[in-house]
C-alpha positions in Angstrom: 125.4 73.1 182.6 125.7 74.8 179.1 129.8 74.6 177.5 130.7 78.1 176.3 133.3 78.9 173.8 136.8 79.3 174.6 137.7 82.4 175.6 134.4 83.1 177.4 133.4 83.4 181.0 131.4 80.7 182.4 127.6 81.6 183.8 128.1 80.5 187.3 131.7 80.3 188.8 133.2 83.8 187.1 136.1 82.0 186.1 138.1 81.1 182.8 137.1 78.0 181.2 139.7 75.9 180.5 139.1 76.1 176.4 140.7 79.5 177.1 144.1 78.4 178.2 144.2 76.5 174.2 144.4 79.7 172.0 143.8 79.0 168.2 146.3 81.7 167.3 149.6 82.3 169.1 150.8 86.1 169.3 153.1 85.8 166.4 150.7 84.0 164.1 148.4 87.7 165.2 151.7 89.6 164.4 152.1 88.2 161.1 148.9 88.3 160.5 148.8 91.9 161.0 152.1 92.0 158.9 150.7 90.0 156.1 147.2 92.0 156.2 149.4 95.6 156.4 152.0 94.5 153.5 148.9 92.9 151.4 147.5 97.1 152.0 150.3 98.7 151.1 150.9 97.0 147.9 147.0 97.0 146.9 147.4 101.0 148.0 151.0 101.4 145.8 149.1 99.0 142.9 146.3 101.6 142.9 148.2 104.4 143.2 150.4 103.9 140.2 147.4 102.6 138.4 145.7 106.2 139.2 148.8 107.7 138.2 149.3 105.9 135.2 145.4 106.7 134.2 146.2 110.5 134.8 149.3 109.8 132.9 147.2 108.2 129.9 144.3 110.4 130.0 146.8 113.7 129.7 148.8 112.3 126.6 145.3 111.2 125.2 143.9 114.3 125.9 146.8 116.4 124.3 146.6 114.1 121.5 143.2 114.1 120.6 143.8 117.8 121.2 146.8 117.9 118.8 144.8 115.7 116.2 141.9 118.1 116.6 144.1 121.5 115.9 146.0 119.5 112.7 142.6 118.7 111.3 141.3 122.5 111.3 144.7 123.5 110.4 144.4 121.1 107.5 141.0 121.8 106.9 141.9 126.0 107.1 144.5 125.4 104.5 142.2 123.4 102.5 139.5 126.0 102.8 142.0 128.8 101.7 143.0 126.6 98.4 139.8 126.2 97.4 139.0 129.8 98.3 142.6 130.8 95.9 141.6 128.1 93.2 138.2 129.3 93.2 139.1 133.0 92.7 141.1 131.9 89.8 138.7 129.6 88.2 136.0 132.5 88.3 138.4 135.2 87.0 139.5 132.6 84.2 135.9 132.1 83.2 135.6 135.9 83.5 138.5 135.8 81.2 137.1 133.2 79.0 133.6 134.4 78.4 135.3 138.1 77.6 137.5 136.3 74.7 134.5 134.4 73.6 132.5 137.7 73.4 135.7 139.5 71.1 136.0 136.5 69.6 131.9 136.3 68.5 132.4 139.7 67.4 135.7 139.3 65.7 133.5 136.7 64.2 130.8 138.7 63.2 133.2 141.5 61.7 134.6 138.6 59.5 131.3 137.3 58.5 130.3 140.7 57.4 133.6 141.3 55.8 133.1 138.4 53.6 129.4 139.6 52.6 131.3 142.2 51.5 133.5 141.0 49.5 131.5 138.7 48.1 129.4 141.7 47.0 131.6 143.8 45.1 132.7 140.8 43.2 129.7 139.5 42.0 129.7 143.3 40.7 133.5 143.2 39.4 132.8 140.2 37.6 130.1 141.7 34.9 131.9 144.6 35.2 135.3 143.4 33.7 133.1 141.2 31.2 130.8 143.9 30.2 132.0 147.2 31.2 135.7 147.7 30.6 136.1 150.3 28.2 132.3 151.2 27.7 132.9 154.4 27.6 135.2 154.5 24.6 133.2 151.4 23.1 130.6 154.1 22.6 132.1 157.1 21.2 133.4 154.6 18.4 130.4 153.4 17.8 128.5 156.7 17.6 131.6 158.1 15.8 131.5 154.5 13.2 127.7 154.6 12.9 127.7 158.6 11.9 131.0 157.9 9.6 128.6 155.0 8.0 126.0 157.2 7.3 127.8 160.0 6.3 129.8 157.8 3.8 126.3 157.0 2.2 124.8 159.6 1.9 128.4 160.8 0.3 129.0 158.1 -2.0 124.9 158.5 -2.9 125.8 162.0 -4.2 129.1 160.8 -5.5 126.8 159.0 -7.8 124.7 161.7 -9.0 125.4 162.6 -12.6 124.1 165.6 -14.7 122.6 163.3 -17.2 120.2 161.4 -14.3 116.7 161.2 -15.4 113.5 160.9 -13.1 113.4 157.1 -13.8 117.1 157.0 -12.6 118.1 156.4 -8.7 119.2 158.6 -7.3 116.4 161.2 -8.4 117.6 164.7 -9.3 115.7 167.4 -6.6 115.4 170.9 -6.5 115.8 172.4 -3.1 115.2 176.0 -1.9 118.7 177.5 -2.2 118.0 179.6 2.0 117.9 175.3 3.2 121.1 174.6 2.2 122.4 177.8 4.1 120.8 176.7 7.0 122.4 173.7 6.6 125.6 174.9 6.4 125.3 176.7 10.0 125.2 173.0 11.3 128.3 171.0 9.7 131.7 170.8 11.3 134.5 171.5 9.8 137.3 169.6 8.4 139.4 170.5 11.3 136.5 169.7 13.8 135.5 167.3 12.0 138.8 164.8 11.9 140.4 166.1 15.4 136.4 164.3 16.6 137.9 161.1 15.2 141.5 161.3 16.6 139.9 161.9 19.8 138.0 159.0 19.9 140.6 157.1 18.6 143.1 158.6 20.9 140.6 157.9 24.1 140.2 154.1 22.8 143.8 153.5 22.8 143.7 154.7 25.6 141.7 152.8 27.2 143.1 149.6 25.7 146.2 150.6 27.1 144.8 150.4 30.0 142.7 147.3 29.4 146.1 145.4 28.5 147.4 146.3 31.6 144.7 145.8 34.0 144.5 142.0 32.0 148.2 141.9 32.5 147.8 142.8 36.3 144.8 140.2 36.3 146.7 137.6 34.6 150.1 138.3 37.4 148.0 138.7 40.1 145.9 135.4 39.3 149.1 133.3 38.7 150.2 134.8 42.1 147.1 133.9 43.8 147.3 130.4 42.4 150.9 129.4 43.2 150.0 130.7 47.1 147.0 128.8 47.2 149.2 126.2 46.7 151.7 126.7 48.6 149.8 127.1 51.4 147.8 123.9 50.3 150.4 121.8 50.7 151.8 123.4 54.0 148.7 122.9 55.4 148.6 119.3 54.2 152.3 118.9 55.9 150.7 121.0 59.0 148.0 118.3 59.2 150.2 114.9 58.6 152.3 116.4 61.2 149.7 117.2 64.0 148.1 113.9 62.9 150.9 111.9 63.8 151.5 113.8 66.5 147.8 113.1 68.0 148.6 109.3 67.0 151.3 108.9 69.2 150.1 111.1 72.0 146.8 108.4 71.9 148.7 105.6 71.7 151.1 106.4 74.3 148.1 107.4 76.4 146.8 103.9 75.6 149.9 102.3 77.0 149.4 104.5 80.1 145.6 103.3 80.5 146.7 99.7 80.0 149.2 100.0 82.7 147.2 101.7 85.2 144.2 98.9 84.1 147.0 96.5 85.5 147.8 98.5 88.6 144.2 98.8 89.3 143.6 94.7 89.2 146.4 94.5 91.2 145.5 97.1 94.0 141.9 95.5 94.0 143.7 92.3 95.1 145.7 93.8 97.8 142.6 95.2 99.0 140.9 91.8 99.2 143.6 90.5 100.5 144.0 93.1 103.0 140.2 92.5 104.1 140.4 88.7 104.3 143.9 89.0 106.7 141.5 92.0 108.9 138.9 89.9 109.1 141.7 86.5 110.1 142.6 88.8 112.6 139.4 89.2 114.4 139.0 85.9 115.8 142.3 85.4 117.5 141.6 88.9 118.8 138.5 87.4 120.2 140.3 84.2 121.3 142.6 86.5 123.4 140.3 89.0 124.7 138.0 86.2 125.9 141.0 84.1 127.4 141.9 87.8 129.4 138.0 88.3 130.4 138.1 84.6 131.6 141.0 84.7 133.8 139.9 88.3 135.4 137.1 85.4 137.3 139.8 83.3 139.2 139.3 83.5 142.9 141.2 85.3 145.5 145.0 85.2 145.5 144.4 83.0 142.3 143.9 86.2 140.2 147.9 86.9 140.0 149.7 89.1 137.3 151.4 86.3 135.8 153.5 85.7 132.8 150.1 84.3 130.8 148.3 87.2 132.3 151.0 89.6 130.5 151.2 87.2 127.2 147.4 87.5 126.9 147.6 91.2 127.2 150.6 91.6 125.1 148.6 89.4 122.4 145.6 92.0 122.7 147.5 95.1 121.9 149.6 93.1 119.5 146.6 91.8 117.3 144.8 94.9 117.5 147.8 97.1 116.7 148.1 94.3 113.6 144.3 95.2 112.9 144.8 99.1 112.8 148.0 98.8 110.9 146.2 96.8 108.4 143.3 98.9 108.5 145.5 101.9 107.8 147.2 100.3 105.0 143.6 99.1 103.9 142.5 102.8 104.1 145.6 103.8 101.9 145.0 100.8 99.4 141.4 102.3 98.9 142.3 105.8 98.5 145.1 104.4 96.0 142.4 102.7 93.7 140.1 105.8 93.9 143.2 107.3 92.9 143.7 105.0 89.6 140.3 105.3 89.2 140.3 108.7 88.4 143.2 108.6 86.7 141.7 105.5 84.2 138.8 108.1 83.6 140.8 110.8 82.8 143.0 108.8 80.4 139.7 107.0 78.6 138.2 111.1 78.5 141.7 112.0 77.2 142.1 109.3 74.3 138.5 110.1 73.4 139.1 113.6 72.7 142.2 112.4 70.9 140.2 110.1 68.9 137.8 113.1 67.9 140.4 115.0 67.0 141.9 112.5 65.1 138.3 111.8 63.5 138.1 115.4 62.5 141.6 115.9 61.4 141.4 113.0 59.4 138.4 114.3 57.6 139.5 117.2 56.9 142.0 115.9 54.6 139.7 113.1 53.1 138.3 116.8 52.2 141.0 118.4 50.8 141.7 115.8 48.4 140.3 117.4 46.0 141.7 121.0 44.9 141.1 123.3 42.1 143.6 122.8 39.3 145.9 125.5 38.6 144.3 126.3 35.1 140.5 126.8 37.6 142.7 128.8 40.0 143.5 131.6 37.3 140.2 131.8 35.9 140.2 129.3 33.0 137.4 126.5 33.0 
């Protein structure tokens, strides 16, 4: 008939086959097993449970980091907010400020435009007025008073001249005048009284006014010589103001020179760490794969083969320690970068800086390429 297995009941006698009294397995090879299969359990259970623990562990600190992170950013980026907010405010009242001054100060400029208009206005009157019209006044009454004096003395020494014994072919003629004309013209005449107290008026009001003329010339003159040593006084303090600030701009752009050529040199460098910085990141990345591929590659060995072992927790250990190498790097990259932007602005403000010192120096410079030439003392007071 048919063989069963062992351990089985034959089909026609109902008895135990004799394969049955040869057991594979004894009863303590089935206890250990069971002791084997129940310790193998426990410490897959206590693996997993410390594993879950851990990952509750990990996934609270990360959250309450990335929370942490999170509320220092908007903190950082309120405060931010509110310095631009304050620095704004003050930037827009300053312009406020600014725009008012340049308003007063247009106006202020406008009032000293039309000052000097003025000015210039009455003295191009003053000027033919001390030439021409000093003393006009009495110029005329002596004039008059001369002209009538010159007359009168001709018609005086004319009739000085007449003599009894003048004929009709003599000069002057003798005339015979209605006796009632000479009355009337006696009702006309001065006096000699009137007649001399005129004059000493007139000579008495040009004096005078000469007096006067001598000291308003006198005043002139002072006034003039004053004028002319101020001028020059503050001609040459200006001169001294403008050597000064012109060496003073001179060493403020040179020393800003210096300062660009230094951070020029800082800059080079810091673009070299940066490179440098890069290459060893990017060095990095292939032992990083080397590792992470070794670690992937032995998660594939079979059964009790897949053990924790000391390579197991090198190969780890090299993951984290590469890749905390590549952040590290990264971050020191990151501060490299934001260091050169730093020099960078720096360099432009320095280059903007020495510019405007150069302009200034342009200007001040030509100002006294300008002032080189100056009115001599004798043009100051008047004289040509």
């Amino acid at each position: 008939g048919a063989q069963s297995s062992p351990g089985c009941w034959t089909a026609c006698s109902g008895c135990l086959s004799p394969g049955y009294l040869h057991a594979r397995y004894s009863t303590r090879d089935w206890h250990h097993a069971n002791m084997v299969q129940l310790k193998g359990s426990e410490v897959s259970r206590y693996c997993a449970g410390r594993m879950n623990v851990d990952s509750v562990r990990l996934m609270q600190d990360k959250d309450q980091l990335t929370y942490q992170m999170q509320e220092d950013s908007r903190r950082n980026l309120i405060e931010r907010i509110s310095n631009i907010a304050y620095w704004r405010s003050e930037l827009m009242y300053e312009l406020e400020c600014l725009l008012k001054e340049n308003q007063a100060l247009e106006t202020t400029k406008k009032r000293l435009e039309c000052a000097v208009d003025e000015l210039q206005g009455p003295l191009k009157v003053v000027k033919p007025f001390l030439l021409h019209s000093i003393n006009r006044d009495a110029q005329h009454a002596l004039e008059q008073d001369l002209s009538d004096k010159n007359s009168a003395h001709f018609i005086d020494e004319k009739c000085f001249n007449l003599r009894n014994t003048s004929d009709k072919n003599s000069s002057p003629k003798l005339l015979f005048v209605k006796l009632s004309s000479c009355f009337q013209l006696l009702t006309s005449v001065s006096v000699p009284a009137t007649w001399a107290k005129f004059s000493e008026d007139n000579i008495r009001y040009s004096q005078h006014a000469r007096a006067n003329s001598v000291k308003l010339r006198e005043d002139a003159e002072v006034a003039l010589e004053s004028a002319s040593e101020e001028m020059w006084n503050q001609f040459i303090s200006t001169n001294l103001a403008f050597n000064k600030r012109i060496a003073e701009v001179a060493d403020a752009k040179n020393k800003l020179q210096a300062q660009l050529a230094r951070v020029l040199q800082e800059i080079f460098q810091t673009e070299d760490t940066i490179m440098l910085l890069e290459r060893s990141i990017k060095a990095k990345e292939y032992p990083l794969k080397v590792a992470q591929t070794r670690l992937e590659g032995r998660t594939k060995r079979p059964n009790i083969e897949l053990c924790r072992d000391a390579p197991q927790f090198q190969l780890v250990t090299e993951v984290y320690t590469i890749d905390d190498t590549i952040q590290t790097l990264k971050q020191h990259l990151q501060e490299a970068r934001d260091t050169l932007h730093m020099l960078m602005v720096n360099k432009s403000n320095l280059e903007h800086d020495i510019a405007v010192k150069a302009n200034s120096l342009y200007i001040d410079k030509k100002c006294m390429d300008m002032r080189k030439v100056f009115p001599s003392t004798p043009r100051l007071i008047g004289y040509t």
